[in-house]
MARRO-791518 format. One record per residue: y, z, x of N, C-alpha, C, O in turn. Coordinates in steps of 0.1 Angstrom, whole numbers, padded with zeros to 4 digits, always signed. Atoms other than C-alpha are relative to their C-alpha. Layout:
YZXYZXYZXYZX
...
% end
This chain:
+0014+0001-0004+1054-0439+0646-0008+0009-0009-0003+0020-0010
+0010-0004+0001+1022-0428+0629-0007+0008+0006-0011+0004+0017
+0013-0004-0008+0999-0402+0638-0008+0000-0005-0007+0010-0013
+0014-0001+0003+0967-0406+0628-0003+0019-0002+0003+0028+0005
+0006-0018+0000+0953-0368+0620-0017-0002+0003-0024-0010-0002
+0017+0009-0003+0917-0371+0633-0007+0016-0003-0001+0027-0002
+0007-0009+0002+0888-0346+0623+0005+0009+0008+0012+0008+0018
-0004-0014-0007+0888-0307+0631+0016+0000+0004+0025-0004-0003
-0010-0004-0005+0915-0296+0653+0011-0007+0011+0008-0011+0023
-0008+0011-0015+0945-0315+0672+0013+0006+0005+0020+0011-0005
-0013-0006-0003+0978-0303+0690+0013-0014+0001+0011-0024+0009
-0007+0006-0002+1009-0322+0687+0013+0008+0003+0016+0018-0004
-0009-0003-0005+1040-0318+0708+0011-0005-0007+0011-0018-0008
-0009-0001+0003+1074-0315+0692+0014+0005+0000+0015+0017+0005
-0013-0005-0008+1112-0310+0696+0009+0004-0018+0011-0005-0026
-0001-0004+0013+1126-0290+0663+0012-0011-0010+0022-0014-0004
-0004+0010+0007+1141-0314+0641-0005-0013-0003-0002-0020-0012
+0009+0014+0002+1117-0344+0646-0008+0000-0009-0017+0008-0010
+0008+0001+0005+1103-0358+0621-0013-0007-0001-0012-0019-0003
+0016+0007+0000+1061-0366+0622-0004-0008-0010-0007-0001-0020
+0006+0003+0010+1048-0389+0599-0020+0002+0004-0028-0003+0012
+0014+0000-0002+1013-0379+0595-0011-0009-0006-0008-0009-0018
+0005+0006+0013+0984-0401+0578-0011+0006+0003-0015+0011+0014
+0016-0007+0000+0951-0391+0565-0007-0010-0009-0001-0015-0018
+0009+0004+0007+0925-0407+0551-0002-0004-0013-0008+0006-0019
-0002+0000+0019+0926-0419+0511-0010-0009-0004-0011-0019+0003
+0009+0002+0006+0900-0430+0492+0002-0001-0018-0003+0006-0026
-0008-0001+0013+0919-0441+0458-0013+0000-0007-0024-0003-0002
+0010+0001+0008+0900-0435+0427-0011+0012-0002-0018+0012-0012
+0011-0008-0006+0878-0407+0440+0005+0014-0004-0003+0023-0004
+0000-0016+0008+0896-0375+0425+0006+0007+0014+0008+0019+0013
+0004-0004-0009+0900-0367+0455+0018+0002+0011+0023-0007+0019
-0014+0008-0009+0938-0360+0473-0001+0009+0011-0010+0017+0011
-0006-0011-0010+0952-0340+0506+0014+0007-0002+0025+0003-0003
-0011-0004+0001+0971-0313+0504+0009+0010+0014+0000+0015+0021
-0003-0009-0009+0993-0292+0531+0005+0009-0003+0014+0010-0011
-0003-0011+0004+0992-0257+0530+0019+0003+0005+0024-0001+0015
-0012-0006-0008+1029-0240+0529-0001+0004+0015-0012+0009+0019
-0002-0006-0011+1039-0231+0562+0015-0001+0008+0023-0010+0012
-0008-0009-0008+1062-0210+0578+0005-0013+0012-0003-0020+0019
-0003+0006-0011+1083-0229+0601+0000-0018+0004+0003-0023+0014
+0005+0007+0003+1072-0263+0587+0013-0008-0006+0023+0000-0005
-0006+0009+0012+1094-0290+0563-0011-0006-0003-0017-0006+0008
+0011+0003+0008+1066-0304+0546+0006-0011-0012+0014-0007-0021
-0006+0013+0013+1073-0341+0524-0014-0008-0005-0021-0014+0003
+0012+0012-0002+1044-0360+0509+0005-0012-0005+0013-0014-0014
-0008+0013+0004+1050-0397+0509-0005-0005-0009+0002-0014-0014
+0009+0003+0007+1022-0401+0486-0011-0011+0009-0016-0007+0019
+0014+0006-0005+0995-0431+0496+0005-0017+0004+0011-0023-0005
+0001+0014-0005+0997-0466+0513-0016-0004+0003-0023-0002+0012
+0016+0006+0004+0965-0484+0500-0004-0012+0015+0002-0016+0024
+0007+0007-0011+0942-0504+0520+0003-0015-0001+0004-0021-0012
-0008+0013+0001+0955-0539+0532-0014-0010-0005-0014-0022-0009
+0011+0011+0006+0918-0551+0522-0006+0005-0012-0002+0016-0017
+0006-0005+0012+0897-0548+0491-0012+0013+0003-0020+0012+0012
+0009-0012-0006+0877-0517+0495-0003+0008+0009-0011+0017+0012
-0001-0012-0013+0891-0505+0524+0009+0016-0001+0013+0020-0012
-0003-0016+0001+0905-0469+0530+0013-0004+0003+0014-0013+0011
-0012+0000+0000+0942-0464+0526+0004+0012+0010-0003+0018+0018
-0005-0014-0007+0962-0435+0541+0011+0010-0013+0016+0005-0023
-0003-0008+0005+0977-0405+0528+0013+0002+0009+0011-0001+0021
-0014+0003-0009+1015-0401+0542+0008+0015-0006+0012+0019-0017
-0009-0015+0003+1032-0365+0548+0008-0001+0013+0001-0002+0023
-0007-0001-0008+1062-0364+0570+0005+0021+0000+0007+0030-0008
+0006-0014-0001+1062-0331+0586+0014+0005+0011+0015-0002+0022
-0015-0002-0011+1098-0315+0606-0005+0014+0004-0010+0022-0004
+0005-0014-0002+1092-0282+0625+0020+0003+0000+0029-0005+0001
-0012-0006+0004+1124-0260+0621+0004+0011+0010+0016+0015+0010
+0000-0009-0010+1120-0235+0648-0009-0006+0014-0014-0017+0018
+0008+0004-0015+1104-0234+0681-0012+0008+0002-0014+0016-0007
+0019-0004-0004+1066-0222+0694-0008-0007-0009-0008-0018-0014
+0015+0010+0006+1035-0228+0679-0003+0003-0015-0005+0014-0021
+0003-0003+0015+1030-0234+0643-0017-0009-0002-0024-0019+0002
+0017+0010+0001+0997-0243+0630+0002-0001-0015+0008+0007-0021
-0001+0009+0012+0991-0265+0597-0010-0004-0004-0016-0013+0002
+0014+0002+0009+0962-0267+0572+0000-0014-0008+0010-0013-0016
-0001+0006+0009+0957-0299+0554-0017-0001-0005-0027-0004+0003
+0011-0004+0006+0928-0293+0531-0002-0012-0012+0007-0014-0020
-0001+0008+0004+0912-0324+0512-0011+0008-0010-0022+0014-0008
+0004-0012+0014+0907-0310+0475-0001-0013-0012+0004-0024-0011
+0004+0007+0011+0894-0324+0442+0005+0015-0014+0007+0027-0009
-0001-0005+0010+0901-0306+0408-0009+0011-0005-0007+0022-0010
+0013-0005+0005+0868-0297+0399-0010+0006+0009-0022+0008+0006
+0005-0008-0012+0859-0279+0437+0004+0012+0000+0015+0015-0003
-0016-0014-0003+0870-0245+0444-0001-0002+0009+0010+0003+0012
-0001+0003-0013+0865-0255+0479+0004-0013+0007+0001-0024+0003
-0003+0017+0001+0879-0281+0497-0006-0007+0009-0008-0001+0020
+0010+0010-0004+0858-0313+0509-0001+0003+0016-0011+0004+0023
+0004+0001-0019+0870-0309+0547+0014+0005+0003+0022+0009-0006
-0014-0013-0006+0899-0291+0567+0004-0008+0014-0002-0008+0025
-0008+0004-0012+0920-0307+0591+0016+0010+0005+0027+0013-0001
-0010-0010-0004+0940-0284+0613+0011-0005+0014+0008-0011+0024
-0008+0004-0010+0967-0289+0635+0011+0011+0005+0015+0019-0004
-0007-0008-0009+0989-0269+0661+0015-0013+0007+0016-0023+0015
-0013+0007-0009+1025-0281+0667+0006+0007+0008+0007+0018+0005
+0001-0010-0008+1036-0268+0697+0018-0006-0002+0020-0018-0003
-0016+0002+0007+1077-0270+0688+0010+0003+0013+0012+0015+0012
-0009+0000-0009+1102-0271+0719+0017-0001-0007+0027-0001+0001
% end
C-alpha cells in the first residue's frame, strides 16, 4: 500500500520492520527532486519516480521507508532544486514505531 505524504505535518503508525512506501509529488522536467533527510532510526530507499499515467499529469516520487527501533521518529522530506539554497517546501512526518 501507498501512502500518499500530504502537505505540512502527518503521523503514521508503525511496527519496526514494516516497510512504508511513501509517494510525493513529481513534476518531471522541473529541476526539481525530493529528498529525505538521514534519520536516526529510519532505513531510508528511494525508488526513484513513477510518471504520470496521462500527458501532463503529476507523477510520484517513491521512498520506501522501514523504522528500526521503536518510539517516535520524525522525518524531513525537503523538495530541493540545485540552484536554491533553500528548499521549495518541507513535508514532515512523525512515525510513531511499536
Amino acid at each position: 500500500m501507498v501512502t500518499e505524504v500530504p502537505k505540512g505535518t502527518s503521523v503514521i503508525g508503525a511496527n519496526v520492520g514494516q516497510a512504508i512506501e511513501l509517494a510525493l509529488p513529481f513534476s518531471g522536467g522541473t529541476g526539481f527532486r525530493w529528498e529525505a533527510s538521514d534519520c536516526s532510526g529510519l532505513h531510508i530507499e528511494r525508488r526513484g519516480v513513477k510518471p504520470s499515467a496521462g500527458f501532463g499529469g503529476c507523477g510520484r516520487d517513491l521512498f520506501f521507508v522501514t523504522p528500526n527501533r521503536t518510539g517516535d521518529i520524525w522525518l524531513n522530506l525537503q523538495l530541493r532544486a540545485p540552484w536554491l539554497a533553500e528548499p521549495a517546501e518541507v513535508r514532515k512526518i512523525k512515525f510513531e514505531v511499536r
